[in-house]
N, C-alpha and C positions, 0 to 999 in steps of 0.2 A: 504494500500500500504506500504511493507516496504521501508523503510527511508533508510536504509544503509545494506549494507552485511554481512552475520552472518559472523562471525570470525573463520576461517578452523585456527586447529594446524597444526601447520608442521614437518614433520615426517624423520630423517635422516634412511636408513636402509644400514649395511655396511656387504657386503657381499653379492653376487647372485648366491650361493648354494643351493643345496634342502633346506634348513633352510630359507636362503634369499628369495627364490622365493614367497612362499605362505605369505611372512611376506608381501612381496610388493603388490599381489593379495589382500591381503583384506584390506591393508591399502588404496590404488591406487582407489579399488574401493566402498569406503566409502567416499560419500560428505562432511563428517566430517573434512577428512584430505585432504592435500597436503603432498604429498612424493616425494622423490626421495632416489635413492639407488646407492651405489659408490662401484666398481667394479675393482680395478685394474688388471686384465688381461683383454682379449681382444673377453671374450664370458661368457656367462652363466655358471654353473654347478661345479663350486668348484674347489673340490677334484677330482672329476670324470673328470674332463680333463685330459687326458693321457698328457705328455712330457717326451722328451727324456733327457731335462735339469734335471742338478739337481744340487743342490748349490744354487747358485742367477742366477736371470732372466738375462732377455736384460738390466733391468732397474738396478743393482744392487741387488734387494731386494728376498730376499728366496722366493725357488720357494717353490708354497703351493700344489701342489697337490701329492700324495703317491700313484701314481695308478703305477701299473707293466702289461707289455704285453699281460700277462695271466688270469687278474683278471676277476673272475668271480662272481657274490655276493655270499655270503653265506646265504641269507636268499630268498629266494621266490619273485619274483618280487610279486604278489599279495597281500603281505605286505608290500610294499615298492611303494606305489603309495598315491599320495597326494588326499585326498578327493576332490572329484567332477570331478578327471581327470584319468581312467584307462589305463593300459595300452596295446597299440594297438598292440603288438606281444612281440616277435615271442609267438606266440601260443601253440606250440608244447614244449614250455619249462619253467622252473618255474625259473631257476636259469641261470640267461643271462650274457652278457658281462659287461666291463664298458662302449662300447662305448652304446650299447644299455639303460644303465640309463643316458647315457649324451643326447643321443638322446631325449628319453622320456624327462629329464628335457628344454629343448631346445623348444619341441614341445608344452610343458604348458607353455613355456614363449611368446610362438608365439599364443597360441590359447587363453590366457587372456590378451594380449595385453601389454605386461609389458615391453617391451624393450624401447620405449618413455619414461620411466620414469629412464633409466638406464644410468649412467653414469661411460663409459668403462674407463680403462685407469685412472684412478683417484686411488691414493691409500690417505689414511686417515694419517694424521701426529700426531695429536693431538685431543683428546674430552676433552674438561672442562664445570665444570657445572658453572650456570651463577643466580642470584637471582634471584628469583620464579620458581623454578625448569626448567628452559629453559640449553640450551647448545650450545657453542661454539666449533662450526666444523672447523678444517684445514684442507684444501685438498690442494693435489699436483696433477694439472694436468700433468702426465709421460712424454706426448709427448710434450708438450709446455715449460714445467719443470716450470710453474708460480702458485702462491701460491695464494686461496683465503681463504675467513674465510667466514662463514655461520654459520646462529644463527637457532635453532630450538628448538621446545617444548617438542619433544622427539625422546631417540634414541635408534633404534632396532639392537642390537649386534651379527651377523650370519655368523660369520667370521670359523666355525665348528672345530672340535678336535684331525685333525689328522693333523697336518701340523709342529709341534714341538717335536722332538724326543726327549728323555727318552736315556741318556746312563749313563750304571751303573758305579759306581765307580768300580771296579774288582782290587783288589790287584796284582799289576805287568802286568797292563792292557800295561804302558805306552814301555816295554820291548819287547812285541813283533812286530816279524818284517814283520807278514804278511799282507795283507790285510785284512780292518776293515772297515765297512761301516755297518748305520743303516737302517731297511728295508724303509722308508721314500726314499733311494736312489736308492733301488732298483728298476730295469726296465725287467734285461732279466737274466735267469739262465744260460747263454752261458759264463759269465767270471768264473763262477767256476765250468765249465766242469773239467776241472784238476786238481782238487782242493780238498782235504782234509777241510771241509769245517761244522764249529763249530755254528749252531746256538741256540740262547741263546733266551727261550723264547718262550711257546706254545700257544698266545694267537689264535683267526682267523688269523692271518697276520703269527704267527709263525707255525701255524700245514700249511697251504696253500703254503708257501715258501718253507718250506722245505721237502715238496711233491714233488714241482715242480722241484729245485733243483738236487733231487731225481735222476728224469724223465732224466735227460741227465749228469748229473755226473760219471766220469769212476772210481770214489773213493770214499771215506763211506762220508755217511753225519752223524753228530752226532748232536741230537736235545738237548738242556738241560732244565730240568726245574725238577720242587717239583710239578705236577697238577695226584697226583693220579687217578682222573676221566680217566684219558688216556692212564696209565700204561700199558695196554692189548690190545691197536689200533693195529691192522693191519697194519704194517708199508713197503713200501717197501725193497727189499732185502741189498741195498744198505746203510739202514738209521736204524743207532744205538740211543735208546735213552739213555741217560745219566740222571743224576743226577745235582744237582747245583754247579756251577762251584766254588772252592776255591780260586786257585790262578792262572795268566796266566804265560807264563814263554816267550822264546822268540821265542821260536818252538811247541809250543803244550800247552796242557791243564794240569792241576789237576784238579779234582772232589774232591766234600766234600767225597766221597768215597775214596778218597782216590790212584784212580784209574787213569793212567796218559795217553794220547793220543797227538802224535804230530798233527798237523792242518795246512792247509796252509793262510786258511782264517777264519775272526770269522764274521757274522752275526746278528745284536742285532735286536731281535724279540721283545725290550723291551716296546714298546708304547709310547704314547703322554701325552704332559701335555697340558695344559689350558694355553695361553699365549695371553697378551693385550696391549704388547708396545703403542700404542696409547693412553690410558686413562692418564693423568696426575693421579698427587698423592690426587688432590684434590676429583678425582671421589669416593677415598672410595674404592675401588675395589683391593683389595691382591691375590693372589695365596701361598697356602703352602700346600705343601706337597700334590699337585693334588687337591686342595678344594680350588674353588671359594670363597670368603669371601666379603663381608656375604650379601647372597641372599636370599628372602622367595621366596618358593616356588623353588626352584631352576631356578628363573626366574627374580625377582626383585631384581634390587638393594635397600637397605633396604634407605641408606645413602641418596643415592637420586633417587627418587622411581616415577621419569618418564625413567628410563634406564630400559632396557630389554635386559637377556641375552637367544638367543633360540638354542635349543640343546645341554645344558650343558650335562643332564644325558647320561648316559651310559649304553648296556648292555639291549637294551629295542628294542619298534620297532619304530624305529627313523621317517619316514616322518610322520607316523600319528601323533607322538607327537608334530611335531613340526608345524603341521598347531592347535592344540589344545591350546599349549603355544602361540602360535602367536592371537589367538581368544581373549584368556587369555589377554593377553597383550591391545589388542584395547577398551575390556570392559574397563578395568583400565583407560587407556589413554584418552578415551573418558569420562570417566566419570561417565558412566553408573552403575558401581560396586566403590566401595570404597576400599581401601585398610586398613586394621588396622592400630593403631597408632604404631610410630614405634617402643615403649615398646612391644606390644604384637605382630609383626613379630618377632624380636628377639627371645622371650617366643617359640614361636610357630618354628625359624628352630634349637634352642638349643634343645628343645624335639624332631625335627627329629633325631640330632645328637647322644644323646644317646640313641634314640632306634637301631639306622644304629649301635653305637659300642659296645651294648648289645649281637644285633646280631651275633658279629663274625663278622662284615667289620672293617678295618684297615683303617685311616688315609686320606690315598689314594684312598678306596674307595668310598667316601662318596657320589657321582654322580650316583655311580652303583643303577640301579633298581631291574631288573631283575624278583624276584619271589615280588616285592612290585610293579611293575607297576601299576598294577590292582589301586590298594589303591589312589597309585601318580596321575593317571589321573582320578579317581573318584572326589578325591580331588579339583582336578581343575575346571571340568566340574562341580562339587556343588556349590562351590566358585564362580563363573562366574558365572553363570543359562547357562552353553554353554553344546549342545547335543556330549555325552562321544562319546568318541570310541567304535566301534562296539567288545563286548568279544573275538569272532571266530577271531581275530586280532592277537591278544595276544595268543591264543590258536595254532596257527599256528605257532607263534613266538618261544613255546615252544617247540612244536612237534618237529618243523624243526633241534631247538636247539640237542636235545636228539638223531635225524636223524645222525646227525652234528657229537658227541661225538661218538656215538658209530659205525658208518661204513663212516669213511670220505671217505674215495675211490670212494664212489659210491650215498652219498646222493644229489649230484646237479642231479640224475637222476629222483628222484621225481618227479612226477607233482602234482600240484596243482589245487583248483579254489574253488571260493566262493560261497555259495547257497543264505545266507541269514547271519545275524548278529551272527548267533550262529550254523551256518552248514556250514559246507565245504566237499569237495572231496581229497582225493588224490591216486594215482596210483604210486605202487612203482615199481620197475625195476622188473621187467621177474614174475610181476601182469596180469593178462589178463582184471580184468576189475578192477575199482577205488573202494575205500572203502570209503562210507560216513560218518564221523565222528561229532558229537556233543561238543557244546564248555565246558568244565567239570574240569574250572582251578576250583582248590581248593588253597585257601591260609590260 
């Protein structure tokens, strides 16, 4: 007969995004742990909540999510579905809305049972770590506005990477008199109908906007950037692309060309950084220059190494990895796997760092995966004993990508679907029937 009750850790998870969702699914249901997850808005799903806000909420506090009226994903919903939960429409299409992935993620929060362990309306004030790697939690409940403190043995970090805009220094930026807003703000392409309208920046978010843009504008759009991949896109009639912006003036542009256009508005397509107000200085945890410091695996904190950060990387296919990293994370947590001593994590992500800037990644990109996924979640799943991601995953991710660059007009028209771990289908537009493809990443 046992005498007393095995000892559960207790699990903080902050954030209940596609990242937070599967982190609470398999902590929640492991008798191991006691979780809970802290949520301040008022539903599930992140970034993928549409509002019309933008600046700071009801509550004061910056609104987190960057979705626009029109957003459609850019990758295939059938890459973008968490393991063990697919998704249930629409059918007829690979590349859906965002309310469609807020839906999907609402409906795995409803069909594993996760909302009991959720706590809305809570935003996090403070983490600090505490002796024997445990953590002191501060939470602000919004509505009550009263402050508690809560002690836990580990905390799962899924607060996701778009919600902190990127604005460039631009020589003579502070001169001009027109409208300036970062796509983080944007909602509807209707305020620069009139608009002579300058956006800066071809990432997804910058070719997608200034498509859109495009679509109802009675004046040029002019796209800027240095991504040669792109240089030959099919652009609409309206949408000039440009070169890198040199200097701004109070009416219009210079280009490093040299070449001058007036504007009424600028646009900054320029991206997110990685941002943690909550950690005190004691957690160990910096940001520079877009790099997490300093994580193994792009996932542990090294400093104190019951913290987990999921969905740092970039540039990859995000929901699978991040119920992998979250697997990742419970081995450790629980015990089951060990982690190296923290001489040889160090050893081991300074060797990632110079092979990433051997490669040709800059600073900034040290998160990026891209053509190293394969490797990164191999890694993991070795590391752990945890069953990898399916190849055909990846391979889809890639295709889609290539889809993406070279006919953006028209590649959300694809469809997709899965066979098996290493086969899929897909039917391209004015196809009569699908083409079956083989998973055939070379790295």
């Amino acid at each position: 007969m046992k005498l007393e009750q095995e000892y559960k850790k207790s699990v903080a998870i902050i954030g209940c995004g596609a990242s937070g969702l599967p982190a609470l699914k398999h902590f929640s249901e492991d008798p191991l742990f006691n979780c809970v997850a802290f949520e301040q808005a008022d539903n599930v799903g992140g970034t993928w909540v549409y509002t019309d806000q933008i600046g700071t909420d009801k509550y004061g506090l910056p609104v987190h999510s960057s979705m626009y009226k029109s957003l459609r994903t850019n990758l295939p919903k059938e890459i973008m579905e968490l393991p063990g939960f697919p998704h249930k429409g629409p059918e007829d299409k690979s590349y859906v809305t965002a309310n469609d992935m807020l839906k999907y993620l609402e409906d795995y929060a409803e069909h594993f049972g996760l909302i009991k362990f959720i706590k809305f309306h809570h935003h996090i004030k403070e983490v600090s770590p505490l002796e024997g790697d445990r953590w002191q939690v501060t939470i602000i409940d919004l509505k009550t506005k009263l402050k508690a403190t809560m002690l836990f043995d580990g905390v799962i970090v899924c607060v996701g990477n778009y919600s902190n805009p990127v604005i460039p220094n631009i020589p003579g930026i502070e001169n001009f008199q027109g409208l300036k807003i970062h796509s983080h703000d944007y909602r509807d392409s209707l305020i620069f109908k009139d608009k002579k309208t300058l956006v800066i920046g071809c990432g997804p978010s910058g070719l997608d906007i200034s498509f859109d843009i495009a679509k109802t504008a009675s004046k040029v759009v002019y796209l800027s950037h240095h991504n040669k991949k792109i240089k030959n896109m099919k652009c609409p009639p309206n949408m000039n692309q440009k070169v890198d912006v040199k200097k701004i003036l109070n009416n219009g542009v210079l280009f490093e060309d040299d070449s001058f256009e007036t504007v009424d508005s600028i646009l900054y397509c320029t991206g997110y950084t990685y941002k943690y107000p909550f950690l005190s200085p004691e957690c160990g945890i910096r940001v520079e220059n877009n790099n997490v410091k300093i994580l193994f695996k792009h996932i542990v904190n090294i400093e104190h190494p019951t913290m987990f950060f999921i969905g740092i990387p970039t540039y990859t296919t995000g929901f699978c990895m991040y119920d992998l990293q979250v697997r990742f994370a419970k081995k450790i947590l629980s015990g089951t796997k060990q982690l190296p001593k923290k001489k040889e994590m160090l050893k081991d992500t300074h060797r990632d760092v110079e092979s990433r800037m051997a490669s040709g990644l800059r600073q900034k990109e040290l998160h990026m995966m891209y053509h190293r996924s394969m490797e990164y979640f191999q890694s993991l799943a070795i590391f752990a004993d945890l069953e990898p991601i399916p190849p055909v995953i990846l391979q889809i991710f890639f295709d889609g990508f290539d889809r993406f660059m070279c006919d953006f007009s028209h590649f959300r028209e694809d469809k997709y679907k899965l066979l098996d771990n290493e086969h899929y289908m897909v039917q391209f537009p004015n196809e009569v029937q699908p083409i079956m493809r083989k998973q055939e990443i070379i790295l």
